[in-house]
DOVO-288282 format. One record per residue (C-alpha): residue in three letters; x, y, z. Coordinates in steps of 0.05 Angstrom, whole numbers. Last residue first. Layout:
// DOVO-288282
<atom type="ALA" x="X" y="Y" z="Z"/>
...
This chain:
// DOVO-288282
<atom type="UNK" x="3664" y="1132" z="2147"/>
<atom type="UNK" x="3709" y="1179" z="2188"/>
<atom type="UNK" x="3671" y="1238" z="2218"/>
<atom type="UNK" x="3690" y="1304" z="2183"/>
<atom type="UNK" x="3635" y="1342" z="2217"/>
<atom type="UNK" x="3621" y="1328" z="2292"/>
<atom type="UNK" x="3569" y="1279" z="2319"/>
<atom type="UNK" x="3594" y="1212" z="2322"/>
<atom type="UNK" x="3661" y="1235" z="2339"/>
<atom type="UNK" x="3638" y="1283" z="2398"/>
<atom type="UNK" x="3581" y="1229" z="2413"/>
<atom type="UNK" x="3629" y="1183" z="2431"/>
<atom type="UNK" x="3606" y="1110" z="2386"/>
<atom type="UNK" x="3573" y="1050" z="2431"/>
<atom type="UNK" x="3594" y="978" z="2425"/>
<atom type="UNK" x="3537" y="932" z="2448"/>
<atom type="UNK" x="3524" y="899" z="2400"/>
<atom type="UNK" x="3447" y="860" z="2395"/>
<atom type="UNK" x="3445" y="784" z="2380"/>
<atom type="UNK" x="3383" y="790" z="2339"/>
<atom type="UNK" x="3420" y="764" z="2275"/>
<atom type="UNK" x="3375" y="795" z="2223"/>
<atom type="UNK" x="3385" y="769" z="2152"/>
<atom type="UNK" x="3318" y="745" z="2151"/>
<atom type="UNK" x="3295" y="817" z="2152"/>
<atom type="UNK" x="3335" y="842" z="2102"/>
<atom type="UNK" x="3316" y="778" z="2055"/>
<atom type="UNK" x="3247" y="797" z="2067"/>
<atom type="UNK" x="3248" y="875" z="2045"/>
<atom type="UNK" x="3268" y="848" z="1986"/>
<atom type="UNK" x="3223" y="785" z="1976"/>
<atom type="UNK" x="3173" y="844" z="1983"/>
<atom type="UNK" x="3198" y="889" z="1938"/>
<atom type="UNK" x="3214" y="831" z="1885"/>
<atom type="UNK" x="3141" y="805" z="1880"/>
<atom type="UNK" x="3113" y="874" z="1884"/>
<atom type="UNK" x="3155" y="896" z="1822"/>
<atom type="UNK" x="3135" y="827" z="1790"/>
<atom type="UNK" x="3058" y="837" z="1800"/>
<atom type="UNK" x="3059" y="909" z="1787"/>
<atom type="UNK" x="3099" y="895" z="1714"/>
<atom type="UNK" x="3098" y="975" z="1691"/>
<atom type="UNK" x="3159" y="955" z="1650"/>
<atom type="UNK" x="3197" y="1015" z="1694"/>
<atom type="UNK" x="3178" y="982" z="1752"/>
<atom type="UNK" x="3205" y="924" z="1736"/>
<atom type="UNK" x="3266" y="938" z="1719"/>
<atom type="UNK" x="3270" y="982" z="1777"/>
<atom type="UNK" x="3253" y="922" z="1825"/>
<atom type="UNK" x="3320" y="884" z="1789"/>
<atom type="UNK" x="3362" y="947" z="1794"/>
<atom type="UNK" x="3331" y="955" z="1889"/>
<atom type="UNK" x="3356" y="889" z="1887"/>
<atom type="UNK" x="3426" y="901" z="1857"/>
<atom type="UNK" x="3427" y="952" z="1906"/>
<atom type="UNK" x="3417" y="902" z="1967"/>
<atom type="UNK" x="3462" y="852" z="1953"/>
<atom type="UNK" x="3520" y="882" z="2004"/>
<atom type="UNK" x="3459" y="884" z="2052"/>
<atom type="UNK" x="3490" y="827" z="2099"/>
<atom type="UNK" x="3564" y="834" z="2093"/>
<atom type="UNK" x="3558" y="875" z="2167"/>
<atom type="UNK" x="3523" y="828" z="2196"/>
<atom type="UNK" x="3450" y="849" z="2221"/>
<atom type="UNK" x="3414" y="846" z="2290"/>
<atom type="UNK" x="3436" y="920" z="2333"/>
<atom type="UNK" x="3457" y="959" z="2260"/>
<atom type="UNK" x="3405" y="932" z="2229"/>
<atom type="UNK" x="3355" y="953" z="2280"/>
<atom type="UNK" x="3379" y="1022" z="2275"/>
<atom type="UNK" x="3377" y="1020" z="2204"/>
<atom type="UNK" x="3299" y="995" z="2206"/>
<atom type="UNK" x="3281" y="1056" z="2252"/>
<atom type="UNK" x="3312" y="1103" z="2208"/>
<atom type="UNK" x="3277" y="1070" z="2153"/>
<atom type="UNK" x="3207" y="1072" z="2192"/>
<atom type="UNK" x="3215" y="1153" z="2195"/>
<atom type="UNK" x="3230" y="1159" z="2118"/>
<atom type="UNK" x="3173" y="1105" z="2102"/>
<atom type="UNK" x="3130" y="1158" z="2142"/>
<atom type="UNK" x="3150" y="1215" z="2108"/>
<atom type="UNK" x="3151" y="1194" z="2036"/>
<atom type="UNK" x="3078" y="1160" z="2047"/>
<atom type="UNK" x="3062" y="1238" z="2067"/>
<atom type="UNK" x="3099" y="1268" z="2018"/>
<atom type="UNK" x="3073" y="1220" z="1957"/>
<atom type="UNK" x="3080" y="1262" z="1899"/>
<atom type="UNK" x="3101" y="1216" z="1852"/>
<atom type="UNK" x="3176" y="1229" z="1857"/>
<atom type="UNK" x="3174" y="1240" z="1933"/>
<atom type="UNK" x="3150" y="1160" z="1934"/>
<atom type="UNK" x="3203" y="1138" z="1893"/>
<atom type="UNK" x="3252" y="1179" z="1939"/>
<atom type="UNK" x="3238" y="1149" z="1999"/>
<atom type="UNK" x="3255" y="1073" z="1972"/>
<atom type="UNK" x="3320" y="1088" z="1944"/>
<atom type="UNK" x="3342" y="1134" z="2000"/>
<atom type="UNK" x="3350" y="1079" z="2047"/>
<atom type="UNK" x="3399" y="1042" z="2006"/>
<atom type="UNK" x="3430" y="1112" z="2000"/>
<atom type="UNK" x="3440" y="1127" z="2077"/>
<atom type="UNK" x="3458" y="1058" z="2082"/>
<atom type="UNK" x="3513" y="1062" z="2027"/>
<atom type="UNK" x="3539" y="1113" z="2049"/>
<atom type="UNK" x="3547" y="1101" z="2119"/>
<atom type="UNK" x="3570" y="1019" z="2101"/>
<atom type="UNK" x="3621" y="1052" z="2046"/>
<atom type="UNK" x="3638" y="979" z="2021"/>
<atom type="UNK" x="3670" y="1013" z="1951"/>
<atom type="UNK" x="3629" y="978" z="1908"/>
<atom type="UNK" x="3564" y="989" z="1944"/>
<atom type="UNK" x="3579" y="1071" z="1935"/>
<atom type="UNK" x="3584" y="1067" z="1860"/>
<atom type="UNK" x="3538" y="1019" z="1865"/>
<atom type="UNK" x="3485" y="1070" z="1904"/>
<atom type="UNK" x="3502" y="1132" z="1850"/>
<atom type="UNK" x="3491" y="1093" z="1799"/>
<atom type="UNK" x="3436" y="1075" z="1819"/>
<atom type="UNK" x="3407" y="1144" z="1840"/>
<atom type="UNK" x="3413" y="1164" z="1772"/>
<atom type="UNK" x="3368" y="1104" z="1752"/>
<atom type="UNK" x="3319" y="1132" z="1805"/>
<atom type="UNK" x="3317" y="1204" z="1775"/>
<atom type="UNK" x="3312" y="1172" z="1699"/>
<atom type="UNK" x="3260" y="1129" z="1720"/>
<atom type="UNK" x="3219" y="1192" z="1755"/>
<atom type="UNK" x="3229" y="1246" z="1684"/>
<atom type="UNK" x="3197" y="1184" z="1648"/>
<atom type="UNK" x="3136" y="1184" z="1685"/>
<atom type="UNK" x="3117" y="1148" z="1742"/>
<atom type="UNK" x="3036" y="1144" z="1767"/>
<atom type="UNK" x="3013" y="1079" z="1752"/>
<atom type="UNK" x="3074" y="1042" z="1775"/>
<atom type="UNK" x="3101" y="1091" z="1822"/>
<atom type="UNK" x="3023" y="1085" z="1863"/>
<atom type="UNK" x="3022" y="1006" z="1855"/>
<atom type="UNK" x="3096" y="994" z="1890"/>
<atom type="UNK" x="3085" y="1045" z="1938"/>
<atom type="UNK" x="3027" y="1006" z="1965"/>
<atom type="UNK" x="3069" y="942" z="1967"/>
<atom type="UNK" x="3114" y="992" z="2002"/>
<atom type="UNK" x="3073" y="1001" z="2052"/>
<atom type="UNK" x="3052" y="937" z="2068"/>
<atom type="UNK" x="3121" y="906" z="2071"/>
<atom type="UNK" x="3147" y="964" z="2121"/>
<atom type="UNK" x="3095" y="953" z="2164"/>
<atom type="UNK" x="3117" y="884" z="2172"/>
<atom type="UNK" x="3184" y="909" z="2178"/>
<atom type="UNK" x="3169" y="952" z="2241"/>
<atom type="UNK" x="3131" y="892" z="2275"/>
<atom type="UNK" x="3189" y="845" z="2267"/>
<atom type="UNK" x="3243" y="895" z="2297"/>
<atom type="UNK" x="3191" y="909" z="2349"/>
<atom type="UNK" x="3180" y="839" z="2368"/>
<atom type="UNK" x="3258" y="830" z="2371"/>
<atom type="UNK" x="3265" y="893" z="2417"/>
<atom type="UNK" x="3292" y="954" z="2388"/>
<atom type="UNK" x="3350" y="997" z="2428"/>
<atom type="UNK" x="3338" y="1063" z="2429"/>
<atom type="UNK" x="3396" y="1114" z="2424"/>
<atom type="UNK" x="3394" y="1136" z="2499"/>
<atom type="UNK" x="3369" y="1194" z="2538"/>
<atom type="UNK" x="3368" y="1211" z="2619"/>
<atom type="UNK" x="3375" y="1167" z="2671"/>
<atom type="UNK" x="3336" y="1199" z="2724"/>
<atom type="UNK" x="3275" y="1183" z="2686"/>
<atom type="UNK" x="3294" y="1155" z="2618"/>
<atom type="UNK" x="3280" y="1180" z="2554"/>
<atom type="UNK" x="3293" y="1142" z="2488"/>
<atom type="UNK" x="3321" y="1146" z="2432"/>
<atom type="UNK" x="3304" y="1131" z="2360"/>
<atom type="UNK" x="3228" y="1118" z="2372"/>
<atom type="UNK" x="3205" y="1180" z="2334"/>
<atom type="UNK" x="3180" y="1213" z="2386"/>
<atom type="UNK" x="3235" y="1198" z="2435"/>
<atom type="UNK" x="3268" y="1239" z="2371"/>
<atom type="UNK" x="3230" y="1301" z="2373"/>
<atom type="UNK" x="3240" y="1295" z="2458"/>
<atom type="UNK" x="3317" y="1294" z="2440"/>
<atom type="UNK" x="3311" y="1353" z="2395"/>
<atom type="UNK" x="3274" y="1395" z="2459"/>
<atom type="UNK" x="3321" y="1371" z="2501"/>
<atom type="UNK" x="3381" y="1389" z="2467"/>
<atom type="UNK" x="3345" y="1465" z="2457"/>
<atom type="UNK" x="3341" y="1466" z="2536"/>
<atom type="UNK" x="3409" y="1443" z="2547"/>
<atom type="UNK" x="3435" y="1511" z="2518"/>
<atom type="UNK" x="3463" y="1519" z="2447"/>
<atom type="UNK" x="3543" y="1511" z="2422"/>
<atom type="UNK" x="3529" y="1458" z="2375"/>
<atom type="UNK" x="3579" y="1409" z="2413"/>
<atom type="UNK" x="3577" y="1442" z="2483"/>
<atom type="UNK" x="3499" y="1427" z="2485"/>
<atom type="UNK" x="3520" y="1356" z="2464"/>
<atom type="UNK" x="3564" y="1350" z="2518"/>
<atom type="UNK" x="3513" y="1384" z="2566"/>
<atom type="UNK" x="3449" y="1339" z="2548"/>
<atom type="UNK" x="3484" y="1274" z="2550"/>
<atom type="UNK" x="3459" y="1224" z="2494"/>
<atom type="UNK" x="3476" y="1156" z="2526"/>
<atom type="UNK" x="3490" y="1101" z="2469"/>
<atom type="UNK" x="3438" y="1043" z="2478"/>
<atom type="UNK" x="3441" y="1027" z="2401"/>
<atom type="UNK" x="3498" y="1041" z="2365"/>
<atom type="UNK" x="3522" y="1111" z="2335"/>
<atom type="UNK" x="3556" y="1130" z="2279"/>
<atom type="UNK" x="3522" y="1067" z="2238"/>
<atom type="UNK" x="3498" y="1119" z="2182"/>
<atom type="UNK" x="3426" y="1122" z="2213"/>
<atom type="UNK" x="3441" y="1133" z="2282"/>
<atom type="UNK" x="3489" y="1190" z="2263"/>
<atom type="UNK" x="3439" y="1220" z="2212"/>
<atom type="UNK" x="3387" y="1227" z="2265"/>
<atom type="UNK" x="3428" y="1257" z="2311"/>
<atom type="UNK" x="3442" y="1306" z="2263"/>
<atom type="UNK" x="3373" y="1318" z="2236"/>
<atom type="UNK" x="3357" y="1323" z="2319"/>
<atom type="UNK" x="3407" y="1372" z="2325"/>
<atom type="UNK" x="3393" y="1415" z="2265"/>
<atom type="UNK" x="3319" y="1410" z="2280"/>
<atom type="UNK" x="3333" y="1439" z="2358"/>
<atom type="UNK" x="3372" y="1496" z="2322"/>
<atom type="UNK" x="3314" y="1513" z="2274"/>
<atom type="UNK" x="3269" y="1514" z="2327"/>
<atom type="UNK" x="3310" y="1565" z="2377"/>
<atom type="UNK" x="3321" y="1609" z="2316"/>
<atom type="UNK" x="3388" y="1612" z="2274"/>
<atom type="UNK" x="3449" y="1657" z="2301"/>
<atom type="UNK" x="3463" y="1702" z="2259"/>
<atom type="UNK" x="3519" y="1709" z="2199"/>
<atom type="UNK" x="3572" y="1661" z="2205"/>
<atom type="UNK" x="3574" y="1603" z="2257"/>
<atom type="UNK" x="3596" y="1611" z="2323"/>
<atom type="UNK" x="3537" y="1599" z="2355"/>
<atom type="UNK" x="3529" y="1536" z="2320"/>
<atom type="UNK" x="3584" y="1516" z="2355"/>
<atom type="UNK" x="3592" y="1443" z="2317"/>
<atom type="UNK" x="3577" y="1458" z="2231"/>
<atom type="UNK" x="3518" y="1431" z="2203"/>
<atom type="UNK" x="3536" y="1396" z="2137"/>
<atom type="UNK" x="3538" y="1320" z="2155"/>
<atom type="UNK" x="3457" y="1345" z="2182"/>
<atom type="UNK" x="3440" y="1350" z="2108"/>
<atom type="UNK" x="3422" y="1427" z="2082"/>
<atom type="UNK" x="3357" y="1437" z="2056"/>
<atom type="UNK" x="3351" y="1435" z="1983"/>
<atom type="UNK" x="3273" y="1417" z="1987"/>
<atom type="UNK" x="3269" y="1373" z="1932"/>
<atom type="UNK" x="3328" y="1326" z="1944"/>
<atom type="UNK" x="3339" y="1337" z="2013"/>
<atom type="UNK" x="3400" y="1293" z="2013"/>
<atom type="UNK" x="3388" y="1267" z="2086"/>
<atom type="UNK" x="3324" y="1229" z="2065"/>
<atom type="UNK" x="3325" y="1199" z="2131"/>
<atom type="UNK" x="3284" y="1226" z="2182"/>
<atom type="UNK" x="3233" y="1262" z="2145"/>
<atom type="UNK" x="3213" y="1298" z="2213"/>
């Protein structure tokens, strides 16, 4: 699952803030049993993501089965997708919960982080065209727009997006995916260790790493993704909240920010 490039720039597919709450009821047919259980766990997803839901939230099978209008079975079936992906997880008897990251795993999950995108980093550099700088520089604008107003689901969704899409724009799926999966794992651990002022320098982060980029300077661009991706880190708290959103709000269109 590309967890969190919700804008599906290439493909077009629909983000999960789209997906309406009886699926059922929807127009035109009913969509198949696997497209259903994506829509739920893109939705899911997407709430975790965008602050919607905190850590150790109980997913209940049957509320979320009355949201999207589907049986219990296709709930299960998202909410194993997303055990998978370490964003909840599955407890006998218990049943499923957004996952709350441990310290060591908050540390581990960054460190990969820093690799990859050191990685990424080289690949944009010698691979970017001029068609790529002009997609990221429209995605700045787009980001401070969003900074500016303190839109913390937009702007984390977008923050996110910043790094996913410079790998789609060379071609990277693969690297795309797997950054996508380990940002939806780094905004839940934000959201458990970070204050809420903490990323409000991000996007003029990601402007300076652009500049750099788009001067083909690999040693600077590197430099300034990984004291990046450091200052996030070191901005982590790891006094986990405890405040937990109702899935019906979390989950239903027209959320408030």
């Amino acid at each position: 699952m590309n967890a969190v490039t919700l804008s599906r720039r290439k493909t077009g597919a629909k983000t999960p803030s789209k997906i309406q709450p009886t699926l059922a009821s929807a127009a035109g047919p009913t969509p198949p049993e696997q497209d259903s259980t994506q829509l739920i766990a893109e939705a899911i997803t997407a709430a975790i993501v965008e602050h919607r839901l905190s850590p150790g939230a109980k997913l209940t099978e049957q509320k979320i089965a009355s949201i999207y209008g589907v049986s219990r079975t296709i709930v299960r079936q998202a909410l194993f997708q997303l055990a998978r992906d370490h964003l909840i997880t599955l407890e006998p008897a218990r049943g499923a919960f957004v996952a709350s990251p441990s310290v060591d795993e908050a540390r581990q999950v960054f460190a990969v982080r820093r690799h990859l995108e050191q990685h990424l980093v080289e690949e944009f550099c010698s691979r970017a065209t001029t068609a790529d700088f002009r997609a990221l520089r429209a995605h700045m604008k787009q980001e401070q727009l969003v900074v500016r107003r303190v839109d913390v689901k937009g702007r984390t969704r977008l923050l996110g997006d910043f790094h996913v899409l410079m790998a789609e724009r060379i071609g990277c799926g693969v690297l795309a995916q797997i950054l996508s999966e380990l940002i939806s794992r780094c905004a839940l651990i934000t959201l458990m260790y970070q204050s809420s002022r903490a990323a409000l320098h991000s996007s003029d982060e990601h402007l300076a790493i652009l500049d750099a980029l788009e001067a083909r300077d690999v040693p600077r661009a590197k430099a300034l993704m990984e004291a990046h991706l450091l200052e996030t880190e070191n901005n982590l708290l790891y006094e986990p909240r405890t405040a937990s959103a109702d899935l019906t709000q979390a989950l239903a269109p027209g959320h408030p920010a």
